[in-house]
C-alpha positions as CSV (number, residue, x, y, z in Angstrom):
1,X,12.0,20.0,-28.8
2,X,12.4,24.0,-27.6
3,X,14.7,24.8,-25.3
4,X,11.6,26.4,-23.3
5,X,8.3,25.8,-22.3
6,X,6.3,28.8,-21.5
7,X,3.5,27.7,-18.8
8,X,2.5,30.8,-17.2
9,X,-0.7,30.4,-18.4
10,X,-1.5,26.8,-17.8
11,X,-4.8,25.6,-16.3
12,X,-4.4,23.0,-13.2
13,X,-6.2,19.7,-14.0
14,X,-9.8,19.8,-13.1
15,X,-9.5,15.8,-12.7
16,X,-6.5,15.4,-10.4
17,X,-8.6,15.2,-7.3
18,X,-10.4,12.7,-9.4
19,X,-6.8,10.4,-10.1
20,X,-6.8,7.1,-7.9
21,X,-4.4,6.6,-5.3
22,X,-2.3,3.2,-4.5
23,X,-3.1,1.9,-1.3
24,X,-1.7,-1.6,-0.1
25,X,-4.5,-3.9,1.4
26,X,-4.6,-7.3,3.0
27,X,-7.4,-9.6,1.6
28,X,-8.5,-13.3,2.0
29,X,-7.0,-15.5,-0.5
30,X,-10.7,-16.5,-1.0
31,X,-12.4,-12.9,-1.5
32,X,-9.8,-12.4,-3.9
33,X,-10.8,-15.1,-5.9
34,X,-14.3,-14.7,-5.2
35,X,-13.3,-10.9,-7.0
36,X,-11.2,-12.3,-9.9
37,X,-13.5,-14.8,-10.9
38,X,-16.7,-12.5,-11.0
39,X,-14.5,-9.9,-13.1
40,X,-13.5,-12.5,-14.9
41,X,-17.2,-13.0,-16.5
42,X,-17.9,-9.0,-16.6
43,X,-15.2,-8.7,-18.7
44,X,-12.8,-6.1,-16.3
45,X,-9.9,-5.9,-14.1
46,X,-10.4,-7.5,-10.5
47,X,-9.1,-4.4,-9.0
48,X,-11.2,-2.1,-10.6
49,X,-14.1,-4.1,-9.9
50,X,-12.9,-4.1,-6.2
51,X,-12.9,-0.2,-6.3
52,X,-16.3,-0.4,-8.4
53,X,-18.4,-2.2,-5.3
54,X,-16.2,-0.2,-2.8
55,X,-17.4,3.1,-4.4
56,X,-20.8,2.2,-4.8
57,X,-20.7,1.2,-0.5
58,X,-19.3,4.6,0.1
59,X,-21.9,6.2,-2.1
60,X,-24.5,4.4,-0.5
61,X,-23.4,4.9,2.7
62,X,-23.5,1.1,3.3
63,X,-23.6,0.1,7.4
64,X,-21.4,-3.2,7.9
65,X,-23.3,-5.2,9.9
66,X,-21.0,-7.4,12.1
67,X,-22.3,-10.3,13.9
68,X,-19.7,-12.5,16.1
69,X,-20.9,-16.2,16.8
């Protein structure tokens, strides 16, 4: 290793604002499950098939639509 680095002409990371940040959510046992089971037979990680479907809502622009009975 040297003693010193010269980084005066580094380049920031174009991806950074890309890099995920960790959150802490509260889920239903049951829509975890519902999450874990479906990646499960696609072959990926429950979370990032969580963030998968909650990007494609926010690229969509996806309305809730609440109904209270």
């Amino acid at each position: 290793m040297r003693d010193h680095y010269d980084f005066s002409e580094s380049v920031k990371n174009p991806y950074a604002k890309k890099l995920k940040k960790q959150v802490t959510i509260r889920l239903d046992e049951d829509t975890i499950a519902y999450f874990k089971q479906l990646a499960e037979e696609k072959d990926l990680p429950y979370q990032s098939l969580i963030n998968l479907y909650l990007r494609d809502c926010a690229q969509s622009q996806k309305d809730l639509k609440l109904s209270w009975q």
